[in-house]
N, C-alpha and C positions, 0 to 999 in steps of 0.2 A: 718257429716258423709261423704258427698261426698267430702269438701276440703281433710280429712283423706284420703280416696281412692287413689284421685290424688296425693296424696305427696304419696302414699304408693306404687306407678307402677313408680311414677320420682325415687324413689331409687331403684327400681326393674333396671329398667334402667340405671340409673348409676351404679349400679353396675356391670352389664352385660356389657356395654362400655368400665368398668375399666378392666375387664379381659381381654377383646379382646385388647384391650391399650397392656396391659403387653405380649399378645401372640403374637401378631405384634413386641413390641421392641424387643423378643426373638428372633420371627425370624429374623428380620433383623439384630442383634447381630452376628447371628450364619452367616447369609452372607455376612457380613463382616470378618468373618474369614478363612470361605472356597472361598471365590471369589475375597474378597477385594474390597465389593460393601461400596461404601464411596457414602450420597447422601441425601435424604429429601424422605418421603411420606407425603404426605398432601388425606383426605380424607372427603367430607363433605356428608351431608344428607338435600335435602331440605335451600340447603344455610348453613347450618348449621353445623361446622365441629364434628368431631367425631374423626380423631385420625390426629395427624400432628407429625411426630418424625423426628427427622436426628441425622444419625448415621456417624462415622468416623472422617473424616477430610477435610477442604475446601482446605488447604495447607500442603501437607507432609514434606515441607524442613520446615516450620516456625512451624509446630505441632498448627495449627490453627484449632479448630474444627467447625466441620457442623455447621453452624446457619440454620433455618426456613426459612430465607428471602437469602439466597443464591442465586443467580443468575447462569445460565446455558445455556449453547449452549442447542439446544432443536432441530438442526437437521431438520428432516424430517416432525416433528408434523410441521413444517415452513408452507406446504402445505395446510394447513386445511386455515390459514388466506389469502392465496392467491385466494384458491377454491371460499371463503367470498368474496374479491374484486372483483371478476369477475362477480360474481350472482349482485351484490351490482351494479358494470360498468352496467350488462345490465338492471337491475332496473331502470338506471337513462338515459339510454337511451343511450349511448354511446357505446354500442357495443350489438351484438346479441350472443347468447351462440352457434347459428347452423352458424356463420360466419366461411366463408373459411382462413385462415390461411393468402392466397397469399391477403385479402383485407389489412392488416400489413406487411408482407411482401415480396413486389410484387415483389422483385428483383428474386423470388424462380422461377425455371425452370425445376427440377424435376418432373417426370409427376406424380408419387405414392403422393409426398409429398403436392403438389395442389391440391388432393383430403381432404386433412387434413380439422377439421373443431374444433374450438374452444373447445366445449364439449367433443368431442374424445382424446383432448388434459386431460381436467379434472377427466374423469374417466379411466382414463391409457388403452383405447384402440387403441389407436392410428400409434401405430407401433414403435415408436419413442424408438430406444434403451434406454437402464439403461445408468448412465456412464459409465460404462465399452468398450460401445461400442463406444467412442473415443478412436482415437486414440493416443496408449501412453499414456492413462490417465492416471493408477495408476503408471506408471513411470517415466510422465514428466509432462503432461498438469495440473493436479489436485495437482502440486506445484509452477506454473506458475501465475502471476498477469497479466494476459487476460483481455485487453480492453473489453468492452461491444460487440463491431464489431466483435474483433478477437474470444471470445465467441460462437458468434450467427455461426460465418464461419465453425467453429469446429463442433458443432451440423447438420446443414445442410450439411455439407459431409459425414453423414451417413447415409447409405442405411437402408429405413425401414424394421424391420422383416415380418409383413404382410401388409395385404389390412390394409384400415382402415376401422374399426369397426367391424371385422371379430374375433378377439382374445383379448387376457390380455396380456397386460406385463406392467407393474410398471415401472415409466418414470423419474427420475427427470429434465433430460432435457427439455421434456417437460412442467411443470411448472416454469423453467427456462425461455422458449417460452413466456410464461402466463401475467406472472412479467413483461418481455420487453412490452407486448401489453399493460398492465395498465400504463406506462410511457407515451407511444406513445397521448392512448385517453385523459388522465388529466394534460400530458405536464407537468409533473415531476417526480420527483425520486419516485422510492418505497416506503421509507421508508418514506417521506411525506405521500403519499397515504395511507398507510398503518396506521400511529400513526393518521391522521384525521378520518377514519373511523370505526375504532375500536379501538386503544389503550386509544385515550382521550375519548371515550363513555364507554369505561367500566373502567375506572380509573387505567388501567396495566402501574402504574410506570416504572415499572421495567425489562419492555419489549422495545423490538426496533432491527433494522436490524442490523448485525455486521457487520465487515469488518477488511480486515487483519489488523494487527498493532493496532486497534482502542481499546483505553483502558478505560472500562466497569465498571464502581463503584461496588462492591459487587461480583464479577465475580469468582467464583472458580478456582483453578489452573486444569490444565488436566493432565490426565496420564492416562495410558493404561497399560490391564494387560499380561503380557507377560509371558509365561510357567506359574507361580507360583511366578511370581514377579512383583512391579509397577515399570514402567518405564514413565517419560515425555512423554507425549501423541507426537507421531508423529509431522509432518508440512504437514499441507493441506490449498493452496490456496483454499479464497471463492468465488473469481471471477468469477467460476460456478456454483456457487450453488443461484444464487438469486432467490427467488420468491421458493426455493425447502427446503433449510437446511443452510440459513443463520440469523435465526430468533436468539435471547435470552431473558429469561423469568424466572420466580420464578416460585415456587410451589402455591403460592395465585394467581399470575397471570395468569398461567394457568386455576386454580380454577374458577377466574373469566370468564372465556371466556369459561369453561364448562355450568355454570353456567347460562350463559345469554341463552342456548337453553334449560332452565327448562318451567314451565307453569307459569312462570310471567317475563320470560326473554322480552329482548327488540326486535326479530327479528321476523318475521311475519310467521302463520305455512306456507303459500306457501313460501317461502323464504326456511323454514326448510324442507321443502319436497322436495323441489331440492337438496339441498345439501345431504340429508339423506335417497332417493331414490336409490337402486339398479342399475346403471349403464354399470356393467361390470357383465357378465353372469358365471366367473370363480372365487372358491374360492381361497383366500379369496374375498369377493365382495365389492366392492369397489363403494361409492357414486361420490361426489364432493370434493375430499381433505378428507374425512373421510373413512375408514374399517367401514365393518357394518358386523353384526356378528349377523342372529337370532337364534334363541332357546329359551332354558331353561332361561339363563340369556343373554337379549338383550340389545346389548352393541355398539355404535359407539364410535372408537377407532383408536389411532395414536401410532404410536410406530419414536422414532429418534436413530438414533444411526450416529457418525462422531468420529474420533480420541479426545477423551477427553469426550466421551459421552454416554453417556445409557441412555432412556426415552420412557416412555411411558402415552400416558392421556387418560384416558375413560369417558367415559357418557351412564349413564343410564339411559333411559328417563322413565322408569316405574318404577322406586326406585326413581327417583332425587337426584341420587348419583353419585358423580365425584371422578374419585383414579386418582393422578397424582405419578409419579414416577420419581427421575430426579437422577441421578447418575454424577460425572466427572471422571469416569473411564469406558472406552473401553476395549474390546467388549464384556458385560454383558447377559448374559440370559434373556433378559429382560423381554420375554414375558413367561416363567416360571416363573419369580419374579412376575408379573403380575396376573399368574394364582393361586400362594400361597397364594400372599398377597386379591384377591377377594376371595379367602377360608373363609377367618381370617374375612374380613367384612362379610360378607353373612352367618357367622358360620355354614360353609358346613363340614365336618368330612376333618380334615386333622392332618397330621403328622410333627412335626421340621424335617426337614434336619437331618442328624449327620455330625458330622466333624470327617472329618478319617483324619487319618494321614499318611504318607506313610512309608512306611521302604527305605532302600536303596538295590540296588539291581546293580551290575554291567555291563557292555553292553552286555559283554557274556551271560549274565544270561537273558538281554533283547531280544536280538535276536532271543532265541527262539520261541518267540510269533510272529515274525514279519512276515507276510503274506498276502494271499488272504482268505479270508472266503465266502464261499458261502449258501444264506437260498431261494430255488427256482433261482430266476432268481434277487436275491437281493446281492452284492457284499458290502462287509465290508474287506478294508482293515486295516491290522495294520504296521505301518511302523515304523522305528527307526530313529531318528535323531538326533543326537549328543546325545546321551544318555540318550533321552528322546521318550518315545513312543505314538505313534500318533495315533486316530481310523477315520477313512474317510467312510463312507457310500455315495456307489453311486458318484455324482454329485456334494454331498455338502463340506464343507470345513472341512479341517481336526482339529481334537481340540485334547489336553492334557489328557493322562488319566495314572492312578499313582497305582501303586502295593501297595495293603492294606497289602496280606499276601503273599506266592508264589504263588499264580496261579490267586489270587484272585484283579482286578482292576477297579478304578472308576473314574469317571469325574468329573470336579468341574465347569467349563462351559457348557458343558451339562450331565443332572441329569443322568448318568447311570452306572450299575456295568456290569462286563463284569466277566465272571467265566471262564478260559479256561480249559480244559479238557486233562487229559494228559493219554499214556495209558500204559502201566506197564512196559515199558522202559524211559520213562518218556516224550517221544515227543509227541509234539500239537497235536491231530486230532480236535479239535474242539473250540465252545465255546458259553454259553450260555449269551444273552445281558437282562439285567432288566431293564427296563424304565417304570416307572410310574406306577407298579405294575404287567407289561404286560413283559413278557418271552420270547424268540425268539432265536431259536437255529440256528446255523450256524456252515458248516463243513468243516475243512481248505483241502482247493485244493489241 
């Protein structure tokens, strides 16, 4: 009677996996047709996988489809193995995590910047601009093959945004910083460093540092999605990104390196309390190289994104469940993909996507929409450009949104429909925005 039982809940269970299998391939079916998400999900339980699909194509010119073992720029998750090196350096005695900056390098003369100190550097309070704040970067330097020195020069001529340890701001120069100090103490490259202390202990084949020109067995082609079409991913030197968003990896070997901070991994829990401690007092909060996110469902998590790239990897330490997400098309929702696809695991009440289609509609007929909107002290513009219309809230970047019917428009990189309001001559006074089920009205200036 008891063997009965147990075979009678393992098919209870497999059958409940097989659905969610099939509700996961739908979805990501369905975002591969509204976004052009080409990529891998790998998702385990307990070491244990539970769904692993890839949808699309590794190469669009050869019509090469997604393999499982696909290889991937992986971006920004770079930080989490760098964060590891650094805890790992001061383990071994070779460096202390409260070291001032100027003990590496002394040549700094700056007085804000010799306040710096290694850990401030880890959990992005540092002051230390994004790259943006090089200069010329997104126009010259971030296509430039920059010696290590020429690098390091470019970084330190930026004036920091605050004190240190006063605010957040999300750094990758600064684990650029990071990466040079682990050369310095071990007296080699990164990427040595990096493949002896983690890749060969957890058996990540298929991981290792890039670099421009270097050519990658199993490596996906890139490309990026532009209006409503793929285009070849951009040209971005990585000369500045080491130790930040030069890493590449699969979806098992991500898996693995989630995997090894479960309750029979190989790292020590003080080890893991450093790295997965609260550091930075703004959300999102930010440990050692990982996002930590509490609540409901508590999750440390990395998100990358670079020209040819969309990713994001989580860890659940009270499920012992890892979602990796790895895309080769830019620049993806990722973190909406992120939020559907732990629906679909965690079988939380959710809904497919739909795929609209647009009609066409003329520039005349566009420009009526294009304006300022205002909802309090909150600014939505819509703009037109080359006969495509734009929606910009705020600060942030402007994204693609597509006329369903006359009045009525949506996004496909970010989830929302937009209703504009016309009044019985037929011009704009308004329009109402739908995101994630929440309404918000705005009234044109």
């Amino acid at each position: 009677m008891y063997r009965i039982t147990i075979i009678f809940f393992l098919l209870l269970f497999s059958m409940a996996c097989s659905g969610q299998s099939e509700l996961l391939h739908k979805y990501l079916k369905i975002q591969n047709q509204r976004i052009s998400f080409n990529g891998v999900v790998l998702v385990t339980k307990k070491n244990q996988p539970l769904y692993q699909i890839s949808i699309g194509k590794a190469s669009q010119e050869l019509a090469i489809p997604m393999s499982p073992g696909a290889v991937f720029k992986v971006a920004s998750i770079s930080k989490q193995f760098t964060a590891m090196l650094i805890v790992l350096a001061a383990r071994e005695g070779k460096l202390r995590l409260d070291d001032s900056l100027t003990l590496f390098f002394p040549e700094l003369r700056d007085t804000q910047w010799r306040k710096l100190k290694l850990n401030q550097l880890l959990a992005h309070i540092s002051g230390i601009p994004h790259n943006e704040g090089i200069a010329d970067y997104w126009l010259m330097k971030s296509r430039l093959p920059l010696s290590k020195e020429q690098a390091i020069a470019e970084i330190f001529a930026m004036k920091l945004l605050f004190e240190p340890g006063t605010d957040t701001k999300y750094s990758s120069p600064g684990y650029f910083l990071l990466a040079c100090i682990l050369e310095t103490v071990y007296k080699c490259p990164y990427a040595t460093i990096l493949k002896e202390k983690i890749l060969q202990p957890l058996q990540m084949k298929h991981s290792g540092v890039n670099s421009t020109g270097k050519m990658i067995p199993g490596m996906v082609s890139a490309y990026h999605l532009l209006n409503d079409s793929l285009i070849g991913a951009p040209y971005r030197d990585l000369s500045l990104m080491k130790g930040s968003g030069d890493l590449y990896s699969s979806a098992e070997d991500l898996t693995k390196w989630n995997n090894s901070f479960s309750t029979n991994g190989i790292w020590s829990d003080s080890l893991q309390k450093l790295l997965f401690t609260i550091h930075s007092q703004k959300t999102p909060y930010y440990g050692y190289g990982w996002f930590i996110r509490p609540g409901k469902r508590f999750a440390y998590y990395h998100g990358g994104g670079t020209f040819g790239c969309s990713a994001l990897s989580a860890w659940y330490p009270q499920e012992q469940v890892s979602i990796v997400i790895l895309s080769n098309v830019s620049i993806l929702p990722i973190n909406e993909l992120w939020n559907d696809i732990e629906k679909i695991v965690f079988k939380e009440p959710f809904e497919l996507p739909a795929v609209n289609r647009a009609i066409q509609m003329s520039s005349s007929e566009l420009q009526a929409f294009a304006g300022g909107y205002m909802q309090d002290k909150q600014e939505l513009n819509i703009l037109l450009v080359n006969d495509q219309l734009y929606a910009k809230l705020g600060t942030n970047p402007p994204f693609e949104i597509y006329p369903e019917n006359r009045f009525k428009f949506y996004g496909k990189k970010v989830n929302v429909r937009l209703s504009f309001k016309p009044d019985g001559e037929g011009n704009i006074t308004g329009l109402e925005a739908e995101v994630r089920g929440q309404k918000y009205q705005f009234n044109k200036k």
